[in-house]
Backbone and ligand atoms as CSV (ligand in chain L), in Angstrom:
chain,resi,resn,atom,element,x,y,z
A,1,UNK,N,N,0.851,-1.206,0.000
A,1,UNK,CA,C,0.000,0.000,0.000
A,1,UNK,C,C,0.890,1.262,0.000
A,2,UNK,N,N,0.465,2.210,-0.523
A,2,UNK,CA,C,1.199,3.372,-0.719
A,2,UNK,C,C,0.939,4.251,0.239
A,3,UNK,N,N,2.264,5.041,0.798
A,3,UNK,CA,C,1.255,6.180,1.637
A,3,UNK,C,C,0.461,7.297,1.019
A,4,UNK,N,N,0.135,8.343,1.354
A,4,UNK,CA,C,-0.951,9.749,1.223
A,4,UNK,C,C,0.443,10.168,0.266
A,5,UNK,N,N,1.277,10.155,1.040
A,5,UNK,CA,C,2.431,11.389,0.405
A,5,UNK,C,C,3.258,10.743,-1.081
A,6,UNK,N,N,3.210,9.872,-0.968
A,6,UNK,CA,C,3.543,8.935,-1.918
A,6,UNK,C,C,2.482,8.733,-3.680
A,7,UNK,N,N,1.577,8.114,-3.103
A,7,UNK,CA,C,0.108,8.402,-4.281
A,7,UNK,C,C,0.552,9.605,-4.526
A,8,UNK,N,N,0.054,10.496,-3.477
A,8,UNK,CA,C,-0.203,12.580,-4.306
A,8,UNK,C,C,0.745,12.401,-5.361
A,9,UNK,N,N,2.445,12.201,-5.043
A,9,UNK,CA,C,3.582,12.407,-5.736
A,9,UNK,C,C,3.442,11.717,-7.106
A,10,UNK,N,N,2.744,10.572,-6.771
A,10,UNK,CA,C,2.993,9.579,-8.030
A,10,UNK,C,C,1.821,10.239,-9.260
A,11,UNK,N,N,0.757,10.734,-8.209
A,11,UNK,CA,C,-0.543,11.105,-9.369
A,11,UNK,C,C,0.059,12.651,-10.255
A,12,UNK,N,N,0.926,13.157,-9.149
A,12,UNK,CA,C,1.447,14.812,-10.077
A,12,UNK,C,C,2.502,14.507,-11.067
A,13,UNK,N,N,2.713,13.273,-10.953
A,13,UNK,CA,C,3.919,12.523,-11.661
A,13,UNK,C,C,3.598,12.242,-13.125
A,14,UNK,N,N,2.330,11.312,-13.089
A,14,UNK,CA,C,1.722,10.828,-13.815
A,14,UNK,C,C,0.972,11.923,-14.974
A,15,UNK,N,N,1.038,13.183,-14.570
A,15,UNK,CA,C,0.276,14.112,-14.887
A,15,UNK,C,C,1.340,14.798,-15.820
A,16,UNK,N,N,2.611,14.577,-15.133
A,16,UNK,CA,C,3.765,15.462,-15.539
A,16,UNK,C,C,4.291,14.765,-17.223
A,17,UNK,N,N,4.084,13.559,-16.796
A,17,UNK,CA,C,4.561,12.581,-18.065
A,17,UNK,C,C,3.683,12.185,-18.839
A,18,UNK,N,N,2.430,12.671,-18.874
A,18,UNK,CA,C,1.145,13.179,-20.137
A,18,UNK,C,C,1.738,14.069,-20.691
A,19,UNK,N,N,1.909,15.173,-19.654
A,19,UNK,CA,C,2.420,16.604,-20.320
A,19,UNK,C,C,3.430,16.616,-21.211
A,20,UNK,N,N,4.512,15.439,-20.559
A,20,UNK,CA,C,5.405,15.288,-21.532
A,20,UNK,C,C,5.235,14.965,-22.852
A,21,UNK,N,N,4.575,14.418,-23.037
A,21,UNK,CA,C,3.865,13.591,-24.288
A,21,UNK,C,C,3.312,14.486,-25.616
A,22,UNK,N,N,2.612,15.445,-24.566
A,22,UNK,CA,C,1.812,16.691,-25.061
A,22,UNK,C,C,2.731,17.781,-25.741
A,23,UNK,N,N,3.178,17.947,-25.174
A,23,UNK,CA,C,4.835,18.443,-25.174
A,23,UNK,C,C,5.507,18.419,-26.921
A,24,UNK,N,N,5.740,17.178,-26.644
A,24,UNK,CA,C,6.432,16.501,-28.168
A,24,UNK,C,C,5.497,16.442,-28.911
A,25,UNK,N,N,4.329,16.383,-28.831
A,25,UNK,CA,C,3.358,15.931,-29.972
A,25,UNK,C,C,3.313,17.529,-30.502
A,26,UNK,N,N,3.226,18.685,-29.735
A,26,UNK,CA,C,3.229,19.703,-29.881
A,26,UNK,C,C,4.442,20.145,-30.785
A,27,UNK,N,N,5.418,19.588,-30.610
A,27,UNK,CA,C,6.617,19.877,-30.600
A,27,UNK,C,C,6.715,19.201,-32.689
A,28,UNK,N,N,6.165,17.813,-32.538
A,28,UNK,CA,C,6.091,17.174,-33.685
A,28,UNK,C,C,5.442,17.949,-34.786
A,29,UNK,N,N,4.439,18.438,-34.077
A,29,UNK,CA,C,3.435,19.217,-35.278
A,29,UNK,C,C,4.159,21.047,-35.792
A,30,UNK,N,N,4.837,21.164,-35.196
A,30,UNK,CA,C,5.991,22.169,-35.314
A,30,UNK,C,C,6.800,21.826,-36.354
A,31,UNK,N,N,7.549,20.901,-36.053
A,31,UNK,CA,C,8.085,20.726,-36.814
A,31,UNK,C,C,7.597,19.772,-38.726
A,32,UNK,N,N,6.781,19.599,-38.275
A,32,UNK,CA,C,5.582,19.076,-39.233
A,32,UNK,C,C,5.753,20.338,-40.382
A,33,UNK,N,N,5.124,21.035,-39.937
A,33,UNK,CA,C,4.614,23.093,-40.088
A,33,UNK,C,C,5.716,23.559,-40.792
A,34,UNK,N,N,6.727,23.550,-40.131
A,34,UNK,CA,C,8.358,24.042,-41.000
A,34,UNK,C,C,9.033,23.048,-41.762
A,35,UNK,N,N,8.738,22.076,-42.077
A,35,UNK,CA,C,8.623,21.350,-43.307
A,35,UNK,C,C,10.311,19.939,-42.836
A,36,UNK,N,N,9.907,20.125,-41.477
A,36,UNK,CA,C,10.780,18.877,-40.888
A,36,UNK,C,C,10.739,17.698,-40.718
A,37,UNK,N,N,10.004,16.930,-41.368
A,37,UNK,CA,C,9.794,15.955,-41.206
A,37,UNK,C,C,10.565,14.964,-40.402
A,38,UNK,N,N,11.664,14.368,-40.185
A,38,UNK,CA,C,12.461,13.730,-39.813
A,38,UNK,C,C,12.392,14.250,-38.208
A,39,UNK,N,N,12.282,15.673,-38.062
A,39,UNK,CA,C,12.652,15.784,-36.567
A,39,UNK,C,C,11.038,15.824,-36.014
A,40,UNK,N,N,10.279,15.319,-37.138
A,40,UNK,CA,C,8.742,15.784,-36.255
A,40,UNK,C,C,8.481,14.282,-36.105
A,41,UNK,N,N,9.175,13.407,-36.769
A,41,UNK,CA,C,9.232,12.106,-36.468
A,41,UNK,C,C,9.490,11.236,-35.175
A,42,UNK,N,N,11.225,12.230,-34.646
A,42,UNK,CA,C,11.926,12.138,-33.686
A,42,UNK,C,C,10.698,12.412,-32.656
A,43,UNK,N,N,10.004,13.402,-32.710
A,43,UNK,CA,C,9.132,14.223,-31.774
A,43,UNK,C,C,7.992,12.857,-31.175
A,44,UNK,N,N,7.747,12.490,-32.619
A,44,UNK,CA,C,6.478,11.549,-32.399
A,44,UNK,C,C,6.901,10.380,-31.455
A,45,UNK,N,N,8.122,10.197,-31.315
A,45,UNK,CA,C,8.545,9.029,-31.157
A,45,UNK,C,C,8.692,8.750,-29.391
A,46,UNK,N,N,8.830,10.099,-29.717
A,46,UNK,CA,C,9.078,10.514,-27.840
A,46,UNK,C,C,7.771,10.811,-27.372
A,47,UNK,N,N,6.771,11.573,-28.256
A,47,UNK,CA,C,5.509,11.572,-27.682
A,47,UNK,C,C,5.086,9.953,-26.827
A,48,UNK,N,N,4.837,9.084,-28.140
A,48,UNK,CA,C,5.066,7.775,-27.677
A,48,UNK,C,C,5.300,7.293,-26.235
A,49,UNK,N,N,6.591,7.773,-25.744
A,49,UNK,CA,C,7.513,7.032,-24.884
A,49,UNK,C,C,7.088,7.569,-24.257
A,50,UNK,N,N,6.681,8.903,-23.877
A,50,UNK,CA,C,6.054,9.839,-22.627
A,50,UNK,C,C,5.205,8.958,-22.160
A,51,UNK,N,N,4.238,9.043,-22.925
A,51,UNK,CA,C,3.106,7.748,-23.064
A,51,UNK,C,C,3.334,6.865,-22.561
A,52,UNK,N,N,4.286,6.327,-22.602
A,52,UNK,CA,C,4.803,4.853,-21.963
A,52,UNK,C,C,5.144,4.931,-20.753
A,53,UNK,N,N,6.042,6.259,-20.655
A,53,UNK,CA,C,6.443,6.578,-19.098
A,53,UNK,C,C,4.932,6.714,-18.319
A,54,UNK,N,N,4.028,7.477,-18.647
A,54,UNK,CA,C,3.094,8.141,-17.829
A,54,UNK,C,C,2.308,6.619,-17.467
A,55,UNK,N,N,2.082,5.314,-18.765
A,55,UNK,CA,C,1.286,3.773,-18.008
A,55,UNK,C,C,1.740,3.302,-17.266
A,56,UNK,N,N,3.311,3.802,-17.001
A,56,UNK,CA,C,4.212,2.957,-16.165
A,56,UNK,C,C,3.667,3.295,-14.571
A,57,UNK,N,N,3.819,4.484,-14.464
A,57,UNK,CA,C,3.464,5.310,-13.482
A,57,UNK,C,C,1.632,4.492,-12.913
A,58,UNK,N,N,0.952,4.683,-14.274
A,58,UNK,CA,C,-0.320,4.076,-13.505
A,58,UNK,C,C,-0.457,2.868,-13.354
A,59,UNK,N,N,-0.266,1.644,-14.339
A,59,UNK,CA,C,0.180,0.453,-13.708
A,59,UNK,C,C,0.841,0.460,-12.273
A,60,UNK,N,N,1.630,1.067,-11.748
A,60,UNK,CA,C,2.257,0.934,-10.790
A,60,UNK,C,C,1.288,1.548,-9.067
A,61,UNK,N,N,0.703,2.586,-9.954
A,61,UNK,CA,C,-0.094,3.566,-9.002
A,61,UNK,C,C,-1.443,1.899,-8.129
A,62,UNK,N,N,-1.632,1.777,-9.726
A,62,UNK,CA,C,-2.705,0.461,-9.163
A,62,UNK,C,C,-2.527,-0.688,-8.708
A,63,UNK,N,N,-0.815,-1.390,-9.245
A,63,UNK,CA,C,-0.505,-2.508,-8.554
A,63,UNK,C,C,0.092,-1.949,-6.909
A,64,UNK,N,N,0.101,-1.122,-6.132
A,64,UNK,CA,C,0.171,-0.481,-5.232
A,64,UNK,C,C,-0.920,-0.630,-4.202
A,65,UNK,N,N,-1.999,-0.790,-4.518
A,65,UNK,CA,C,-3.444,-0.364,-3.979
A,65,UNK,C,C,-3.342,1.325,-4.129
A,66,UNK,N,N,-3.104,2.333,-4.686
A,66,UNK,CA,C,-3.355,3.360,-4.934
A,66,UNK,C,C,-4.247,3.787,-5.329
A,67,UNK,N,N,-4.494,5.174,-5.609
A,67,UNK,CA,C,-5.888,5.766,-6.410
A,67,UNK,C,C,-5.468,6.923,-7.587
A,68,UNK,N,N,-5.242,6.351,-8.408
A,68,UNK,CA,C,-5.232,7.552,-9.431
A,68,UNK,C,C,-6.374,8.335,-9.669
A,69,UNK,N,N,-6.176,9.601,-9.846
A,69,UNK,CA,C,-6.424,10.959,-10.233
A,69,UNK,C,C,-5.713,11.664,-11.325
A,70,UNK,N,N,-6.860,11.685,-12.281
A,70,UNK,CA,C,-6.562,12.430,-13.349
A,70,UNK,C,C,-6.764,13.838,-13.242
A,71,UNK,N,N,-5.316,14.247,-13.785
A,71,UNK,CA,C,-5.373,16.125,-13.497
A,71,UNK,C,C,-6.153,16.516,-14.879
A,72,UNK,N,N,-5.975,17.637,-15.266
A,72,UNK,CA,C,-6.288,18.814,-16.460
A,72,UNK,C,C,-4.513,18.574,-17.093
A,73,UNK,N,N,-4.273,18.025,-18.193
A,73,UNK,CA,C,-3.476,18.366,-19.079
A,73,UNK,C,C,-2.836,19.997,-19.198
A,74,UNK,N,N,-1.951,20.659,-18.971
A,74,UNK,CA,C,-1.481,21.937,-19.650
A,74,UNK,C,C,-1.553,22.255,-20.675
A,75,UNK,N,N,-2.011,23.213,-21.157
A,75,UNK,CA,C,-1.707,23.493,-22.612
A,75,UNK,C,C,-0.131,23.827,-22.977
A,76,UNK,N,N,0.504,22.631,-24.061
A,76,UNK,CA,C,2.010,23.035,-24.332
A,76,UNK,C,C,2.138,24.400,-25.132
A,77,UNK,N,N,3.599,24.588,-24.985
A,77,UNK,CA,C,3.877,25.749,-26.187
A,77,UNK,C,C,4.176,25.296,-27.572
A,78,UNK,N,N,3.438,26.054,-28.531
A,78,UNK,CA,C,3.064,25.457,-29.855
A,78,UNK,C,C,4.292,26.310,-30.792
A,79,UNK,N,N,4.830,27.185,-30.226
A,79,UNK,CA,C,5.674,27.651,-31.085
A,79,UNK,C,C,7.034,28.174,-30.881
A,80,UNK,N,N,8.251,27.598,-31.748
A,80,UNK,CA,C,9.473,27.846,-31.190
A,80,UNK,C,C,10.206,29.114,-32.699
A,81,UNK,N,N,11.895,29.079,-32.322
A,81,UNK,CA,C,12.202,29.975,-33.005
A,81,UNK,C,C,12.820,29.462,-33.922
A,82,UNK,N,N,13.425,27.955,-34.286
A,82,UNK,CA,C,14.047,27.050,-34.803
A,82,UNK,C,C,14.536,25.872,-34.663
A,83,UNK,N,N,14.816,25.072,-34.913
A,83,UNK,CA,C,14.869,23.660,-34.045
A,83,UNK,C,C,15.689,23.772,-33.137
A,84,UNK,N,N,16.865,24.836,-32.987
A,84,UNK,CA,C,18.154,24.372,-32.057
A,84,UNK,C,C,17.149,25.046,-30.395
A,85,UNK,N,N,16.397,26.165,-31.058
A,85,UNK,CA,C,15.079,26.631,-29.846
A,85,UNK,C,C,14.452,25.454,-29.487
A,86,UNK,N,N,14.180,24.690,-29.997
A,86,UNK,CA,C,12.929,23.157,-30.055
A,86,UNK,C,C,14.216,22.109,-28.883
A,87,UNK,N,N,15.047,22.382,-29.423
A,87,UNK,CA,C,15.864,20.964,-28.480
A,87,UNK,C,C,16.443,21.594,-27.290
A,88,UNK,N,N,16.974,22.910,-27.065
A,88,UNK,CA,C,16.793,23.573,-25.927
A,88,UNK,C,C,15.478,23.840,-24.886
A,89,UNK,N,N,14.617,23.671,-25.333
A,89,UNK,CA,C,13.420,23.602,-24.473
A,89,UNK,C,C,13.281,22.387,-24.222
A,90,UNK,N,N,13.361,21.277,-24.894
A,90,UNK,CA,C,13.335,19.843,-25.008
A,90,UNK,C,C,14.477,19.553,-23.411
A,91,UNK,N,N,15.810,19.888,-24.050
A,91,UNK,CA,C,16.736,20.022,-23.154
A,91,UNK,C,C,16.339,20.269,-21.069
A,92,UNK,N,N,15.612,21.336,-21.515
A,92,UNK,CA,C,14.956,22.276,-20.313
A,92,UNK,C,C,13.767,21.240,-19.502
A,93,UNK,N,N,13.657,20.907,-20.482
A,93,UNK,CA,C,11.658,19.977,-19.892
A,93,UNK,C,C,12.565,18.691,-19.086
A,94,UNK,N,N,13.364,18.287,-19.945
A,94,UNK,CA,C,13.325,16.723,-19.514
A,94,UNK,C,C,14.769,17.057,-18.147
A,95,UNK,N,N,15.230,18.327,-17.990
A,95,UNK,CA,C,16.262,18.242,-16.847
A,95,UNK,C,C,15.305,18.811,-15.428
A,96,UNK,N,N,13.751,19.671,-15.812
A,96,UNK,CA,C,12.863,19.423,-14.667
A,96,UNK,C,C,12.044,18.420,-14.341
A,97,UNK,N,N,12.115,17.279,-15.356
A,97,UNK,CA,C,11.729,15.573,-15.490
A,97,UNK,C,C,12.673,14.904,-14.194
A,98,UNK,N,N,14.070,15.385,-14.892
A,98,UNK,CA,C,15.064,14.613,-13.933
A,98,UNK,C,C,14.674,15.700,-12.450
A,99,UNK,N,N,14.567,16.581,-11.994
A,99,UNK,CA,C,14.549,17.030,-10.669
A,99,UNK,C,C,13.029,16.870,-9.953
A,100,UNK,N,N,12.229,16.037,-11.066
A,100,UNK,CA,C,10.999,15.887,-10.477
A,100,UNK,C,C,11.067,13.912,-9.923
A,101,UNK,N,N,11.916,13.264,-10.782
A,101,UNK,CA,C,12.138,11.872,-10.663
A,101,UNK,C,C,12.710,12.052,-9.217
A,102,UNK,N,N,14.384,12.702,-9.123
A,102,UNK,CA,C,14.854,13.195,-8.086
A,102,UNK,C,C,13.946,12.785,-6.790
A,103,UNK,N,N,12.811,14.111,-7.119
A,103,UNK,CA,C,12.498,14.601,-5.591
A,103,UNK,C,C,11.583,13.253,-4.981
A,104,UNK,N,N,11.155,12.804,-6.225
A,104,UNK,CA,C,10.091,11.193,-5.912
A,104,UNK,C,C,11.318,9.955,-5.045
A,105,UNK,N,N,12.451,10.101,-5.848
A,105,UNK,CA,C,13.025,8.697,-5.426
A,105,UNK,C,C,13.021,9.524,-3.996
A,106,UNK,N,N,13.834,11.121,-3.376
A,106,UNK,CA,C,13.996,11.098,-1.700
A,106,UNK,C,C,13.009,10.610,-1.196
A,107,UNK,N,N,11.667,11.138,-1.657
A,107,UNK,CA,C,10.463,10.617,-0.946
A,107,UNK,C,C,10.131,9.361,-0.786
A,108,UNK,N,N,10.382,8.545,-1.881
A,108,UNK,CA,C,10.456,6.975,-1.171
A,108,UNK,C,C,11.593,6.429,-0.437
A,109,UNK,N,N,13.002,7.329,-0.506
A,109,UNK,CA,C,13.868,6.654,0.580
A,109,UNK,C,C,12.977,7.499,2.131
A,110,UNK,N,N,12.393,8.184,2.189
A,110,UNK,CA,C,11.716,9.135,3.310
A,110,UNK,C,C,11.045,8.551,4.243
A,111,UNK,N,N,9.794,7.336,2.844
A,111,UNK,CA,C,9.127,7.013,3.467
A,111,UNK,C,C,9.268,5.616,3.574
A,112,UNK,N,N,10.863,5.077,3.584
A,112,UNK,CA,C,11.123,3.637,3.698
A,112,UNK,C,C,10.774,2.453,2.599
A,113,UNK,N,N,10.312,3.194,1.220
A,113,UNK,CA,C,9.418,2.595,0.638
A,113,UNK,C,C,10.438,1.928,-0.263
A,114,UNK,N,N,10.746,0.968,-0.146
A,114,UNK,CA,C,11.750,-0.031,-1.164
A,114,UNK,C,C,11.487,-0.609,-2.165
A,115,UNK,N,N,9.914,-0.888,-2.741
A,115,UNK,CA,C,9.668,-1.275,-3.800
A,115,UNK,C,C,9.673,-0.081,-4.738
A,116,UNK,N,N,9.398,1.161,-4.312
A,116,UNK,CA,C,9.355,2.371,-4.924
A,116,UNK,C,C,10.666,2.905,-5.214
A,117,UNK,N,N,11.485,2.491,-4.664
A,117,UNK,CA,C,12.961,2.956,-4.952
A,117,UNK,C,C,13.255,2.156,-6.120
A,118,UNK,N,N,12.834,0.378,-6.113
A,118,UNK,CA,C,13.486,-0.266,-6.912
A,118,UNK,C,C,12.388,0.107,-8.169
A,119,UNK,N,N,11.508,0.423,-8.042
A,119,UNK,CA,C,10.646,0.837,-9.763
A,119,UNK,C,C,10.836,2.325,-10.337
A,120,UNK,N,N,11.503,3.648,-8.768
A,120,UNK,CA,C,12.344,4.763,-9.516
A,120,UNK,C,C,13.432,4.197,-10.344
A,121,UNK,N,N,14.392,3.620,-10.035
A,121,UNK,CA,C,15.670,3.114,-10.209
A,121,UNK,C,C,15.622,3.578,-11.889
A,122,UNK,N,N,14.274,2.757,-12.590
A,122,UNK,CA,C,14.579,2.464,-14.142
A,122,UNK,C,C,14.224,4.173,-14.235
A,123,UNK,N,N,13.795,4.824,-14.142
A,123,UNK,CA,C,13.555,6.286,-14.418
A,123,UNK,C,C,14.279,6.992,-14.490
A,124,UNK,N,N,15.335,6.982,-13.439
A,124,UNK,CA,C,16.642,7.880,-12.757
A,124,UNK,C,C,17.165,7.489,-14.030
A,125,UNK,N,N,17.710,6.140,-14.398
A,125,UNK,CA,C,18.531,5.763,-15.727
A,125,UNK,C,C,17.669,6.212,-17.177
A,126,UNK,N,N,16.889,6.384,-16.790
A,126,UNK,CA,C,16.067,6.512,-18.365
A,126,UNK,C,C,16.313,8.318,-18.658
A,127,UNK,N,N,16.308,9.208,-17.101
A,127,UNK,CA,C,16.501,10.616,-17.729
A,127,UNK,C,C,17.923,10.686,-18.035
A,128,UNK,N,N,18.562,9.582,-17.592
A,128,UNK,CA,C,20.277,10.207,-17.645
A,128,UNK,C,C,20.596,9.997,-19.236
A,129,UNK,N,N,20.011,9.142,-19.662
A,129,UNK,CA,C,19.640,8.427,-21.205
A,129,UNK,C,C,19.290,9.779,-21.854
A,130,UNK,N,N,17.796,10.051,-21.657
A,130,UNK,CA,C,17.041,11.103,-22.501
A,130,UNK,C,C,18.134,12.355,-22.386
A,131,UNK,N,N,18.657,12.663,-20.896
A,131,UNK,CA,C,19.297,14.545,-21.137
A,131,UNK,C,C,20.493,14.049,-22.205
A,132,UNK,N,N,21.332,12.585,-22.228
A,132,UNK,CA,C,22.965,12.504,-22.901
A,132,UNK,C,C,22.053,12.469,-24.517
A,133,UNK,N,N,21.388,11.869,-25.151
A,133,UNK,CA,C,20.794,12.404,-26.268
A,133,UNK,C,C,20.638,13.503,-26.474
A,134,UNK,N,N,19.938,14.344,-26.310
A,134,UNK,CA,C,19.040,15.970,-26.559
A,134,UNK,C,C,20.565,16.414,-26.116
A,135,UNK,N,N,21.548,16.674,-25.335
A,135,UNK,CA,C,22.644,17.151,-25.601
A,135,UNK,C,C,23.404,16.951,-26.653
A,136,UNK,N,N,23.468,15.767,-26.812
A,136,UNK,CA,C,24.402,15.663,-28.192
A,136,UNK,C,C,23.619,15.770,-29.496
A,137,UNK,N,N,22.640,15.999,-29.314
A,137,UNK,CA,C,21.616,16.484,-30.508
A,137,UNK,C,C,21.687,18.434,-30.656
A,138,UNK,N,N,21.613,18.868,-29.242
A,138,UNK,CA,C,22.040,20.515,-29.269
A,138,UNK,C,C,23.771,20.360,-29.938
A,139,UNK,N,N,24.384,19.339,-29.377
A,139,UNK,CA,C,25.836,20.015,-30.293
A,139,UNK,C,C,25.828,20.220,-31.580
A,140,UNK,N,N,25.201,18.992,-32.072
A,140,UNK,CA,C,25.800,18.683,-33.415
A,140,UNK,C,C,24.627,19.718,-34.301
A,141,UNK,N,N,23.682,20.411,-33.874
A,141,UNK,CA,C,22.850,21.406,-34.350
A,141,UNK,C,C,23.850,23.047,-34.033
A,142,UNK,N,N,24.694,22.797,-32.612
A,142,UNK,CA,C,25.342,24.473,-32.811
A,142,UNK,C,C,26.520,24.597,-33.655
A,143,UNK,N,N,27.331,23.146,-34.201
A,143,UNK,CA,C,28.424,22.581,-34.956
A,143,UNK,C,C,28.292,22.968,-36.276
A,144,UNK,N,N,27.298,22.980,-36.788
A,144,UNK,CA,C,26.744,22.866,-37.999
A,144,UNK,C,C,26.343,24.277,-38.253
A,145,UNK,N,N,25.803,24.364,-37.217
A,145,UNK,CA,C,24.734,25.895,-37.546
A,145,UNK,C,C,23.711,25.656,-37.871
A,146,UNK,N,N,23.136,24.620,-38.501
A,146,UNK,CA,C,21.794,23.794,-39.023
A,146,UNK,C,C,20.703,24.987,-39.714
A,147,UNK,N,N,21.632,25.142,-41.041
A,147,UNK,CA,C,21.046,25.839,-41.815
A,147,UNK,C,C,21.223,25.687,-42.893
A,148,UNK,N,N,20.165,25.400,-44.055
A,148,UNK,CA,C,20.135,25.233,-45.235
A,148,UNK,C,C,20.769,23.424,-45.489
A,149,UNK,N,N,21.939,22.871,-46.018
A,149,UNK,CA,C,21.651,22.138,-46.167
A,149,UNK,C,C,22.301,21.050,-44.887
A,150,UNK,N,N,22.831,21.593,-43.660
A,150,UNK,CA,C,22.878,20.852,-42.656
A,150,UNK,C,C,22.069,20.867,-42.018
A,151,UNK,N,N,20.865,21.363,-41.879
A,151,UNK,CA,C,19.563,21.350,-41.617
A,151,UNK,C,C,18.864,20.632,-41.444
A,152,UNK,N,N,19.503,20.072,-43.313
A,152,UNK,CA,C,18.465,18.730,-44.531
A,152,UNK,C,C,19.078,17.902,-43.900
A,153,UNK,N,N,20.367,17.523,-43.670
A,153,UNK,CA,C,20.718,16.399,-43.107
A,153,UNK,C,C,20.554,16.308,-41.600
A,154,UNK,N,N,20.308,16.854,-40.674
A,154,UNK,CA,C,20.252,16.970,-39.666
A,154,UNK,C,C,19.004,15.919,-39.415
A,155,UNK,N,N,17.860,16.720,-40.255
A,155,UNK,CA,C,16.416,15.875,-40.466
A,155,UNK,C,C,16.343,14.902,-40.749
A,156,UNK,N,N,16.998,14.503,-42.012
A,156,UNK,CA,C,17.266,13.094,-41.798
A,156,UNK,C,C,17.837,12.477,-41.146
A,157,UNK,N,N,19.113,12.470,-39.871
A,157,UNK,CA,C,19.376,11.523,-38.991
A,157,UNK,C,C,18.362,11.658,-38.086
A,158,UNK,N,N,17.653,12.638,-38.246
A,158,UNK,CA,C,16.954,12.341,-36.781
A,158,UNK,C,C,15.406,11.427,-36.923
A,159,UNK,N,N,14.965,11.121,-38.445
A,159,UNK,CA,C,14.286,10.720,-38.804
A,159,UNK,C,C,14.524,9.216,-38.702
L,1,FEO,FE1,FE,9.290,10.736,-19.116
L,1,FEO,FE2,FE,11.287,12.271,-20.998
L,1,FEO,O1,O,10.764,11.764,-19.300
């Protein structure tokens, strides 16, 4: 069974990693719009996985005896200034992902909770994953300059 403080965390959690989702899909259709295909691909792909993160969260909420609560979705931001803007915000989202995973795992060492530590565990590794990507995706976009036709290729690796 989960405690009070534990559920709340997991349900604002769960809420956070919709958003994420929302996020990229937002993010996909952006790049859709400016004629990126390849990186609106990348986008979709992660929408996806948000997705995946956020069932993980409720599977878990319910094999718990918990109670999920569904929040109100945020409305994302629909518009950036260029992609190297798009993966810097990207950058930004998923390093308050990692300080929101963070503050969940203290709270289950807090509240003694050891199965919750061992099902953070894969998360903690999954943001260290997501920020070493989207960094080396901002380099090789400030390397380039990602304009005109490193741009074109850019889109396609990321496709
Ligand atoms: Fe679910 Fe990208 O963190």
């Amino acid at each position: 069974m989960l405690t009070q403080n534990l559920q709340e965390a997991y349900n604002k959690q769960l809420n956070k990693e919709f958003f994420s989702s929302y996020l990229y899909l937002s993010m996909a259709a952006f790049c859709e719009h400016i004629g990126l295909p390849g990186a609106a691909n990348w986008m979709r792909v992660q929408a996806e996985e948000e997705n995946f993160h956020a069932m993980k969260f409720f599977t878990y909420i319910n094999e718990r005896g918990g109670r999920i609560e569904l929040d109100a979705i945020e409305k994302p931001q629909n518009e950036w200034k260029n992609l190297l803007d798009i993966f810097e915000c990207v950058l930004k989202h998923e390093q308050y992902i990692t300080k929101s995973i963070n503050d969940l795992m203290n709270l289950a060492m807090d509240e003694r909770d050891h199965a919750s530590v061992q099902f953070l565990s894969w998360f903690i590794n999954e943001q260290v994953e997501e920020e070493a990507t989207v960094s080396d995706i901002i380099n090789k976009l400030k390397i380039t300059g990602a304009d005109g036709q490193a741009l074109f290729m850019i889109d396609q690796i990321l496709a």
